[in-house]
C-alpha positions in Angstrom: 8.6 66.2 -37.8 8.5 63.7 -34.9 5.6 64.2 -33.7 3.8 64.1 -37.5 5.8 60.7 -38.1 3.9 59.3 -35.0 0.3 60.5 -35.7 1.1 59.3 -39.2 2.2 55.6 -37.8 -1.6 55.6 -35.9 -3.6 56.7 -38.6 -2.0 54.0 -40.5 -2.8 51.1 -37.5 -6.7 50.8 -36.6 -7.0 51.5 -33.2 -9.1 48.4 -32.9 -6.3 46.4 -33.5 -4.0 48.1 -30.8 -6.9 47.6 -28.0 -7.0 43.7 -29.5 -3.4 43.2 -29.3 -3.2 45.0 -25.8 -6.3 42.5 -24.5 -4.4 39.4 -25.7 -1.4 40.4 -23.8 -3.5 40.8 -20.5 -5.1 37.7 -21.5 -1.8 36.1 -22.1 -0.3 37.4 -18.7 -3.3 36.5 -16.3 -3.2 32.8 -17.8 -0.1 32.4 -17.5 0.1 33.4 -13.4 -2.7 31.2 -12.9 -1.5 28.1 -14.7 2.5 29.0 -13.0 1.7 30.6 -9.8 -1.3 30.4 -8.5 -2.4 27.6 -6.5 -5.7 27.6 -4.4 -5.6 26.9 -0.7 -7.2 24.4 1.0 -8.7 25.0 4.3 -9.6 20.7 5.4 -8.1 17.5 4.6 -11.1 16.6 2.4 -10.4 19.4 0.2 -6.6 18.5 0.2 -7.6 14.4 -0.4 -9.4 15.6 -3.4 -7.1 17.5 -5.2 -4.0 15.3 -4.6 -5.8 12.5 -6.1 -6.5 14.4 -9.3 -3.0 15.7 -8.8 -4.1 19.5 -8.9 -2.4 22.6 -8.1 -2.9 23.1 -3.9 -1.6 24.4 -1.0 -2.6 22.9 2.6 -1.3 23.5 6.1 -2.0 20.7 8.2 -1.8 21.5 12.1 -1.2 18.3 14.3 -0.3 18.3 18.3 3.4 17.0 17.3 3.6 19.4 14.3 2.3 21.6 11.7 3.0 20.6 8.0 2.8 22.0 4.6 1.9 20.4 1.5 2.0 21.7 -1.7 0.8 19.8 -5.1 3.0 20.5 -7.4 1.8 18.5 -10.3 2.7 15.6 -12.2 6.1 14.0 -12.3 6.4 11.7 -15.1 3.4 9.1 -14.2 4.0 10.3 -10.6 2.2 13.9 -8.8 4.9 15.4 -6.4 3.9 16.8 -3.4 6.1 18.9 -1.6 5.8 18.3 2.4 7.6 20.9 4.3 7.9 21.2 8.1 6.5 24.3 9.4 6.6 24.7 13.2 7.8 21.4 15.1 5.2 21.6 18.4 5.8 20.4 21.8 6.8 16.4 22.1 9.5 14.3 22.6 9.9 13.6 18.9 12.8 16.2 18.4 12.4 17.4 15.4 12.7 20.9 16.5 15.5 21.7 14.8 14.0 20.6 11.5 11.7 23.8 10.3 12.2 24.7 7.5 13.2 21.8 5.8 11.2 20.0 3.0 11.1 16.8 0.9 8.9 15.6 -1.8 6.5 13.2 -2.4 5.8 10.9 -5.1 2.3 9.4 -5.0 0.4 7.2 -8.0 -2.4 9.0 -9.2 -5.3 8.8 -7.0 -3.5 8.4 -4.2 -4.5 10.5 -1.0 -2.2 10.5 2.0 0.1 12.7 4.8 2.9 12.3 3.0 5.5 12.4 6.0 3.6 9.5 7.4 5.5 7.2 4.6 9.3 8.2 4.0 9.2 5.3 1.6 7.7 7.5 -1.3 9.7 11.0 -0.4 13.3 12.6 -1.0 15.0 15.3 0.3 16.3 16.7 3.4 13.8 16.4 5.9 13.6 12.8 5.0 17.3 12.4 5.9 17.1 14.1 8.7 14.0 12.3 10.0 15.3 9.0 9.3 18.4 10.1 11.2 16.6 10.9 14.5 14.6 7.6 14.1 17.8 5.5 13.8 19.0 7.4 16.9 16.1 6.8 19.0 15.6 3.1 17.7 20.0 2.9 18.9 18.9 4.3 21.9 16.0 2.1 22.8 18.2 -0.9 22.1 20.4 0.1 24.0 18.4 1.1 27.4 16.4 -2.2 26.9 19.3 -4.9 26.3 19.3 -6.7 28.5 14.6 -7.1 28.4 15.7 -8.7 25.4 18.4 -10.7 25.8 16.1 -12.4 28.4 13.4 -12.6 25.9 15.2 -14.0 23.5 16.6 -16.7 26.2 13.1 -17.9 26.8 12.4 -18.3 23.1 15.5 -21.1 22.7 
């Protein structure tokens, strides 16, 4: 009886409007990734420039001697687009921010703006932020410090 009730619930439903219902699930699902998930990759600056001024979806790694950074535009944040910097792989240098990969901040930026994020701390928030604003406070403490007395005499010749 089953198996009669079943046949008997198809015959009743077109099978057009099982394959239509079936398509706007698909549909339903692939929009959905891309407008969620998906975000294109950018493989230059220019590309990156372009899309965080229109404050698109993007990802972009950008590779410099001191570092390699990622950026992803996230989208808009009230009348801001956050950008998400995160630091990849901290290179050779004396900047010593090795310790730091893995850590990420974002970015807030008005529309149309176009910028490395990490070169302004100003406009982020978030770990690495902290943690890079520590290590320049230590090396600023530390440069005072080693040069004292350069400007203590500089200062004496200003009075």
């Amino acid at each position: 009886m089953q198996i009669r009730e079943v046949r008997g619930f198809f015959s009743r439903i077109d099978r057009r409007v099982i394959i239509i219902l079936i398509a706007l699930i698909i549909v339903g699902l692939l929009i959905t990734y891309f407008y969620f998930f998906y975000n294109p990759r950018c493989l230059s600056y220019d590309c990156f420039q372009r899309h965080m001024k229109s404050c698109s979806k993007v990802n972009f790694i950008n590779e410099q001697q001191e570092a390699s950074w990622g950026y992803d535009v996230v989208g808009r944040a009230g009348f801001d687009c956050n950008v998400k910097v995160t630091l990849l792989q901290a290179k050779k240098g004396e900047l010593g921010i090795d310790k730091l990969n893995g850590y990420s901040m974002n970015c807030y930026y008005p529309p149309g703006t176009a910028a490395y994020p990490e070169r302004d701390l100003s406009m982020c928030h978030g770990r690495l932020k902290e943690e890079l604003q520590g290590i320049i406070i230590t090396k600023l403490h530390t440069y005072i410090i080693d040069n004292l007395g350069k400007l203590d005499d500089e200062l004496s010749k200003v009075v």
